[in-house]
C-alpha atoms as an extended CHARMM CRD file, in Angstrom:
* protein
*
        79  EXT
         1         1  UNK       CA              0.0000000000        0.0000000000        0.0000000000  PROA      1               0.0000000000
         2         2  UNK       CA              1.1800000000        3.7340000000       -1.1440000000  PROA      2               0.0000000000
         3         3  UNK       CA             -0.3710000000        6.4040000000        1.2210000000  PROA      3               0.0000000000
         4         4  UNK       CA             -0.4810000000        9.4950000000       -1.1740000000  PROA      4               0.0000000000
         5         5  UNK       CA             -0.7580000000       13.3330000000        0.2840000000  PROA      5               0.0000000000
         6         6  UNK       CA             -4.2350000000       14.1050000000       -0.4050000000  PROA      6               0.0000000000
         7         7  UNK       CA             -5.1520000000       10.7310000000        1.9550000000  PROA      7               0.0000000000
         8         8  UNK       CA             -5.9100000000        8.2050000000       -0.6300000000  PROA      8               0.0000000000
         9         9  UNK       CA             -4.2870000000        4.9090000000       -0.7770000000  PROA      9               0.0000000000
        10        10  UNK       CA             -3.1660000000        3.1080000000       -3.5940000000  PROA      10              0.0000000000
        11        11  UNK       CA             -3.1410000000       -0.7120000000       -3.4750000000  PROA      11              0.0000000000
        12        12  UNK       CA             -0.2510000000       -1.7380000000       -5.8320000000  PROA      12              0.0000000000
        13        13  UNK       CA              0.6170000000       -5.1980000000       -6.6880000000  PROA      13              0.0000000000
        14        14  UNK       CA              3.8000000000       -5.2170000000       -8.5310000000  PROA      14              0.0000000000
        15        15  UNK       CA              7.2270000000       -3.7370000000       -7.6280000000  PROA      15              0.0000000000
        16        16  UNK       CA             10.7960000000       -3.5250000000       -9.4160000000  PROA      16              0.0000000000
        17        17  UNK       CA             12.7170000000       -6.7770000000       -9.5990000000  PROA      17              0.0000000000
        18        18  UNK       CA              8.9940000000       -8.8540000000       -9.3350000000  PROA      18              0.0000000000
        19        19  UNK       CA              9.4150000000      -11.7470000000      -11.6340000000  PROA      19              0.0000000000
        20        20  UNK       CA              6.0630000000      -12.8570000000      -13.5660000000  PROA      20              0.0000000000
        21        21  UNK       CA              4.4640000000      -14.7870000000      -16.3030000000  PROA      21              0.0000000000
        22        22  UNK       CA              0.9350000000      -14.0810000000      -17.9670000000  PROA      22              0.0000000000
        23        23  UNK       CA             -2.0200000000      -16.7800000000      -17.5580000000  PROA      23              0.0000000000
        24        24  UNK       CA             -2.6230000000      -17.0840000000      -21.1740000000  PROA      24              0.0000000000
        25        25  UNK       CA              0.1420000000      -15.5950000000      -23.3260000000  PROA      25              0.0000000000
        26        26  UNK       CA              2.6620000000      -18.3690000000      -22.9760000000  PROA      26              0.0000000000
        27        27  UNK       CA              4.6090000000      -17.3460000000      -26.1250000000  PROA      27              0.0000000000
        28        28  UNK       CA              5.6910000000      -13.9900000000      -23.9360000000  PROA      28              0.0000000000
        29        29  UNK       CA              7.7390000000      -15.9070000000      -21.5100000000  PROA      29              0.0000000000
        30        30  UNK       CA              8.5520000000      -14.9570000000      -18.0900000000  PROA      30              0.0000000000
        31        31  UNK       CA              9.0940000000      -11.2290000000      -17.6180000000  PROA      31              0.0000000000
        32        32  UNK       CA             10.5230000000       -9.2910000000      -15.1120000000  PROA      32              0.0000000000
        33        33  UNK       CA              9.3950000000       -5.4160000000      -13.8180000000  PROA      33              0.0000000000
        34        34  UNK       CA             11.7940000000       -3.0970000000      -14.9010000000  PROA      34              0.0000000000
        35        35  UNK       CA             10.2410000000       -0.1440000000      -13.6780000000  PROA      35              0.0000000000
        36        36  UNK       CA              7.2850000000        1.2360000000      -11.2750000000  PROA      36              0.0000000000
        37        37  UNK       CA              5.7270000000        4.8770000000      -12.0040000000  PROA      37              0.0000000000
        38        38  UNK       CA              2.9350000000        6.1220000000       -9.7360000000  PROA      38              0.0000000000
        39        39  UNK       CA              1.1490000000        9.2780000000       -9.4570000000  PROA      39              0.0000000000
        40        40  UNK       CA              0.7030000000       11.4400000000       -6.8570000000  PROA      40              0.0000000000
        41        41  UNK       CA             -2.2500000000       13.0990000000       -7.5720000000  PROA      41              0.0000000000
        42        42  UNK       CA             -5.8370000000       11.9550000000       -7.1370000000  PROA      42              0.0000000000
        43        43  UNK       CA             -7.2100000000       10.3450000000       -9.8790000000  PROA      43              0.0000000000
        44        44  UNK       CA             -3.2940000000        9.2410000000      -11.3540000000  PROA      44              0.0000000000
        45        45  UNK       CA             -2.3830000000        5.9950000000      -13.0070000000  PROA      45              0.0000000000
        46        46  UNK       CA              0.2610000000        3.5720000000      -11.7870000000  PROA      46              0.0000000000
        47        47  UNK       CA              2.0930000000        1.7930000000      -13.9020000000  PROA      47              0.0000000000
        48        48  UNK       CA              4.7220000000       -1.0340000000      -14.3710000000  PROA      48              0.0000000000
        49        49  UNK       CA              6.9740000000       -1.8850000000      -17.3330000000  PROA      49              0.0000000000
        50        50  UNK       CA              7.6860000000       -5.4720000000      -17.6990000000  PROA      50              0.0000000000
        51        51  UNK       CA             10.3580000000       -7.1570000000      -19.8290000000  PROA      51              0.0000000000
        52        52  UNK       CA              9.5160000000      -10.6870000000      -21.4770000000  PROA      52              0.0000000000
        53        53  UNK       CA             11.9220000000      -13.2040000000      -22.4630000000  PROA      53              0.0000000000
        54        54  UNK       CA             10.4630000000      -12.8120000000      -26.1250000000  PROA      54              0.0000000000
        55        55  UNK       CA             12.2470000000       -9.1040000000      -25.9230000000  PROA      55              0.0000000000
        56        56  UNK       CA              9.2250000000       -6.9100000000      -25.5660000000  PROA      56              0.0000000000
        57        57  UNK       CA              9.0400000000       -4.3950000000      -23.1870000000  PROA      57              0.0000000000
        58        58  UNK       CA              5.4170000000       -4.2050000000      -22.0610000000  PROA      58              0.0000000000
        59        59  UNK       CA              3.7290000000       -1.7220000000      -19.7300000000  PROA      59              0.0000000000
        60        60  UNK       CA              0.6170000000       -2.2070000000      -17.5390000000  PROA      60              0.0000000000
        61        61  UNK       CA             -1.4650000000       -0.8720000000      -14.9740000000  PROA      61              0.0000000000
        62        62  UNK       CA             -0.7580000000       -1.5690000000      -11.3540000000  PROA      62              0.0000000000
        63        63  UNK       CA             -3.1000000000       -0.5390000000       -9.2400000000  PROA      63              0.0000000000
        64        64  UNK       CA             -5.3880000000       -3.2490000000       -7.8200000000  PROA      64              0.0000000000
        65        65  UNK       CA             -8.2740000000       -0.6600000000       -7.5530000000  PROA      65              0.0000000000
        66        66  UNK       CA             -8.3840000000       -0.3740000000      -11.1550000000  PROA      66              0.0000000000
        67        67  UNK       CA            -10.5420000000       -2.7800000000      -12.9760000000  PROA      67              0.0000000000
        68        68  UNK       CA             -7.5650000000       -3.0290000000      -15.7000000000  PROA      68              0.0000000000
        69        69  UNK       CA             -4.8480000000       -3.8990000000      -13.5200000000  PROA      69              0.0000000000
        70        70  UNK       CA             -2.5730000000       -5.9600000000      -14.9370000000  PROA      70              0.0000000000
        71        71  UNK       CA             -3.6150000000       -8.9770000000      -12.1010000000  PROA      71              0.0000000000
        72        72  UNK       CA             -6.8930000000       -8.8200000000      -13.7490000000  PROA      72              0.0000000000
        73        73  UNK       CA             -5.2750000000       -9.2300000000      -17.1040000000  PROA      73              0.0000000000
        74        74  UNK       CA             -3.5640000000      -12.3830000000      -16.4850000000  PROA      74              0.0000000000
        75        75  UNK       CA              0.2430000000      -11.3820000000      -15.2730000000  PROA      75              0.0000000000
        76        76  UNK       CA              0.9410000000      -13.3380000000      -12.4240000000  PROA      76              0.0000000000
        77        77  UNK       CA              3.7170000000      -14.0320000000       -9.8680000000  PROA      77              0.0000000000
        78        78  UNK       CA              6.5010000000      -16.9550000000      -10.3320000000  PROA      78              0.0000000000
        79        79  UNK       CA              6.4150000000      -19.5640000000       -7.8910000000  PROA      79              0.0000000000
């Protein structure tokens, strides 16, 4: 959890280092989150950019209050 300055909390799942695979896209690979950006502001996105073992870079949402979060899309922790 991220406490932000106006008093709202943002519930992120992913952080920097996390290593992950998606549910359905096997052909991606595992991945690995490069980097984390969150806003401060009310009403900001959070975001995470993961790299695959196919080469892509791709980003996603990270905020499990957001009905696109990338948990919700299929990435998921490695066991």
């Amino acid at each position: 959890m991220l406490i932000l300055p106006y008093g709202g909390v943002l519930r992120l799942y992913l952080k920097v280092g996390d290593r992950v695979r998606h549910i359905r896209n096997f052909e991606w690979g595992t991945g690995e989150v490069t980097e984390e950006k969150h806003s401060i502001q009310e009403g900001g996105i959070c975001l995470v950019k993961i790299l695959f073992s196919d080469g892509v870079e791709r980003c996603f949402i990270n905020d499990l209050d957001n009905e696109l979060c990338c948990y919700y899309f299929g990435i998921r922790f490695i066991d």
